[in-house]
N, C-alpha and C positions, 0 to 999 in steps of 0.2 A: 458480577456476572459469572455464571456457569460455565466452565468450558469442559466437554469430553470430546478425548481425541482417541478411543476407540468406540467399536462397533456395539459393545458390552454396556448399555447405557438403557433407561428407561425413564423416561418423563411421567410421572403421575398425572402433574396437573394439566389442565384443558390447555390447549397452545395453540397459536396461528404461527406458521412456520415460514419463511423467505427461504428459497432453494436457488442456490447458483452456487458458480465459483468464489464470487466477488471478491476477486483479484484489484486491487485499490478501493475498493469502495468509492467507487467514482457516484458521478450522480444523478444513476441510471440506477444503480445500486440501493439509494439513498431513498429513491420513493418505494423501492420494494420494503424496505426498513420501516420507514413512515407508515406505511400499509401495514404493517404486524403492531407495530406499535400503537395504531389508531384501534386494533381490535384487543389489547392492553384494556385502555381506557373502556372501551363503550363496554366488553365482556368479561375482563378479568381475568383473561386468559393470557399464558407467559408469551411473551415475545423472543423467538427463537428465529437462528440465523441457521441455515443448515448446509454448510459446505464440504470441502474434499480437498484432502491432505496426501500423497501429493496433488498437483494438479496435474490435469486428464492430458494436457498436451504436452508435459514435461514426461508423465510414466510412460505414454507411448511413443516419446521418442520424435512426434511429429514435426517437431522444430529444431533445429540443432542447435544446442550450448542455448535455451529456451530458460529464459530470465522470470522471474514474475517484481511485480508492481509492489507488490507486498511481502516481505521475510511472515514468516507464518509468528513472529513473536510482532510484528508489524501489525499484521493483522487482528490479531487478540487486541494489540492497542487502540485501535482504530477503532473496533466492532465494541469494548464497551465503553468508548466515549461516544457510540451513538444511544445508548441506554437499551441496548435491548438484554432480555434476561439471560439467554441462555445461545453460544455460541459452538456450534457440533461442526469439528474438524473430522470430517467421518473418512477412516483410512479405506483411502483407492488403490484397487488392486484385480488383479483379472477375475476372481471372483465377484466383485465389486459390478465391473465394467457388462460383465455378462448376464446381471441380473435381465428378465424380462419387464416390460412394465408393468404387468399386472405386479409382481414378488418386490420389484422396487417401492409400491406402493403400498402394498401391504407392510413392507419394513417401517416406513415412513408411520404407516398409522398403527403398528403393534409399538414401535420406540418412540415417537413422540407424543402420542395421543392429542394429533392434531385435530381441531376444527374447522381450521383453515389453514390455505395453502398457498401463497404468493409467490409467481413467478413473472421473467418476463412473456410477451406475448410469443417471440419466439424461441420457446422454450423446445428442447430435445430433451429424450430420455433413454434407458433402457437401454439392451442389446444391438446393438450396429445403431444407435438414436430412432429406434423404431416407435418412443412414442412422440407424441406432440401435444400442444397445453387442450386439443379436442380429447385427447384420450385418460389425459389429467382429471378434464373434468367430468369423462364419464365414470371413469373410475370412482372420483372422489363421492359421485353419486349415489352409488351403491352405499358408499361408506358414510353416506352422511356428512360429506367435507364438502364446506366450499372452496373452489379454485378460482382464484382471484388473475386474470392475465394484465401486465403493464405494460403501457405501451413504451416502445421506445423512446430514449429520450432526445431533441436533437440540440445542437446548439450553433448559431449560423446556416442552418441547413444540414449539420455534422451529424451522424451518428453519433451519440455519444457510446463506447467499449472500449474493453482494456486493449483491443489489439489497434485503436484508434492512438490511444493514453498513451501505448506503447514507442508508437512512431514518435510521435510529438517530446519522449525524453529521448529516445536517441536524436534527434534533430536537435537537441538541446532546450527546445520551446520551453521553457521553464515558468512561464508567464500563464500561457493556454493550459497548460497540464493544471496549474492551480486552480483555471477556471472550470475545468472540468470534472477534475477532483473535487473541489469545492474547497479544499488544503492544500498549501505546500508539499512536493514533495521533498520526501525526506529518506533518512536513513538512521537509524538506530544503533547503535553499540557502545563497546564498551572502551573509555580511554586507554590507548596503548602507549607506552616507552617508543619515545622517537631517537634521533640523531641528536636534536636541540640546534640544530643551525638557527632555526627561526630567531629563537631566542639573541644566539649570537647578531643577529641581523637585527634588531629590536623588533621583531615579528614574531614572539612567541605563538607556537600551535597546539591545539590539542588534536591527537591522530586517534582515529579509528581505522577497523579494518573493515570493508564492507562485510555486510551481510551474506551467508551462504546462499548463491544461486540468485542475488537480489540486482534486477537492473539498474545501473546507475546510468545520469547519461555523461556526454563526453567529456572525455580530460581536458580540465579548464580550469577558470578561475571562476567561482560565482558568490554574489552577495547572496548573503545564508544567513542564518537565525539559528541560534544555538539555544537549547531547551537542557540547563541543569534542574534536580528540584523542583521543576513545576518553574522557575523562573525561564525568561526568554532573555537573549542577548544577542545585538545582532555582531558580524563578522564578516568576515570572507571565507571560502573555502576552494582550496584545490584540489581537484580531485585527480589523480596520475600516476606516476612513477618516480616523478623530480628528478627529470633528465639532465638537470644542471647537473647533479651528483650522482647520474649514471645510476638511479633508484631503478630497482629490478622488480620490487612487489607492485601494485599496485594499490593506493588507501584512499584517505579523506584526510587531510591536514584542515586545522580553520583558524583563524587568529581571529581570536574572539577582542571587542571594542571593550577597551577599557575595562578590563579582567586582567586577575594577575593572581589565583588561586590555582592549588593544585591539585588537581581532578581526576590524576591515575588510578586506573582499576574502577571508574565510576563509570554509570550508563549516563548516554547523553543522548540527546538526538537533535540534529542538522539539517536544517530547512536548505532547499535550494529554490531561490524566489527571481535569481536573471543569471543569464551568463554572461559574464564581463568579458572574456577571451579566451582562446583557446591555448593549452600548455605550452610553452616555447624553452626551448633549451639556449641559457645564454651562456656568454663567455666566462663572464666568472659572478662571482655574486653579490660581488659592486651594482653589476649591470641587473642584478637578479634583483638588491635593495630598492635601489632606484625605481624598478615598475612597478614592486610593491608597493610601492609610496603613492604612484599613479592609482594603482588599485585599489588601492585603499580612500582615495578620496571618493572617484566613481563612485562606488558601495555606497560613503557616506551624503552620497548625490541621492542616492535613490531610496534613502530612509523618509524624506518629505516628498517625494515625487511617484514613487511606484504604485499605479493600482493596484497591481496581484498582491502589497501589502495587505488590505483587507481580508483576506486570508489566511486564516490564522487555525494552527491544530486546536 
């Protein structure tokens, strides 16, 4: 897969383009993808994802301490295991935000030399969101583009969007989030140097730090899937402070099942597939061994029982 993350880019060949934020790649997202990729096959033309680096609600500020679904090295992961060819992280910026839509459109088709255009059905664009997917496709008309609109997607009745997605990790729903996404969520980085208490406690962890600006959801305990290598292992993971020992950062600890390799400095990534309980500060860490031992069976309760296992990056 292609990725340009500036504006300084020019696609030759013929392309069918998906335009969003597509912050998870949820799977709402996933039939706009299906859609470029279906004009792949019948026309030969490149299947390209066309998004925005930062994102539009984080550069303006409109949410505070404003999280996304995906770390933008997250995203790259995600976008070429769905197979499309070419992933445009296009830098937002007030320049960016001001275009009109007519100049937005013509960017679109001088730098990707699209022939199609997939969005959802309510799509905004342009200067104060002045166009809408009726002006998409007059425009593209001119240009000889088709504008493809999708309808949204529901599930239970639900919206399916990332500000839907969003609720459902803070609420901890761990479960629903993987139904929606269509994967586990996760978290990606790199193993850090811990304390080693785990260890001392026969619960060795492997820690990461989260992701820059990357939502996780609450401080807890959850049955997790750990991804070294392209291999899967399942585990537990806390995510917190480790108030037992008056921990001041905030990580990802996991005590991975029947592992006992050392993986500092390595990239991993951490499925969080249920939430077992919420962080608790005990008395000392007798009482700290002991509920991990509880926890640790749960987890291994939920490797032959869990739906949202089917779910898999």
């Amino acid at each position: 897969m292609k990725i340009y993350e500036t504006g300084e880019f020019n696609i030759k060949e013929e392309s069918a383009v998906a335009i969003g934020n597509f912050d998870g790649i949820h799977i709402g997202h996933q039939e706009l993808i299906k859609t470029v990729l279906s004009y792949r096959e019948s026309c030969g033309y490149k299947a390209a994802i066309f998004s925005f680096d930062p994102h539009p609600v984080d550069f303006f500020g409109r949410v505070e301490d404003f999280r996304t679904i995906l770390s933008v090295r997250e995203k790259k992961y995600v976008a070429e295991k769905t197979g499309v060819d070419i992933l445009i992280q296009y830098p937002f910026d007030y320049g960016f935000a001001s275009l009109s839509p007519q100049e937005f459109m013509e960017l679109l088709y001088s730098r990707t030399n699209c022939r199609v255009l997939v969005v959802g059905e309510n799509y905004y664009f342009g200067k104060n969101r002045s166009g809408n997917i009726d002006t998409l496709k007059e425009l593209g008309e001119q240009r000889g583009i088709k504008v493809i609109g999708i309808p949204r997607v529901k599930v239970d009745g639900i919206r399916v969007s990332s500000t839907e997605i969003r609720g459902l990790i803070a609420d901890g729903n761990m479960e629903y989030t993987a139904r929606l996404l269509n994967k586990p969520y996760f978290a990606m980085g790199r193993v850090v140097k811990g304390y080693e208490r785990g260890r001392a406690m026969s619960f060795p962890t492997v820690n990461i730090e989260p992701p820059d600006k990357k939502l996780l959801p609450p401080d807890g305990v959850y049955f997790s899937t750990v991804i070294i290598d392209g291999k899967e292992y399942y585990g537990m993971s806390n995510i917190g402070k480790n108030p037992t020992f008056d921990g001041e950062k905030r990580k990802i600890e996991t005590n991975i099942f029947d592992f006992d390799k050392n993986v500092y400095g390595r990239d991993i990534i951490i499925t969080f597939y249920k939430k077992i309980r919420n962080e608790i500060k005990f008395e000392d860490k007798n009482k700290l061994t002991e509920q991990l031992k509880r926890d640790r069976k749960e987890c291994m309760d939920c490797i032959g029982s869990l739906d949202a296992l089917k779910y898999r990056l």
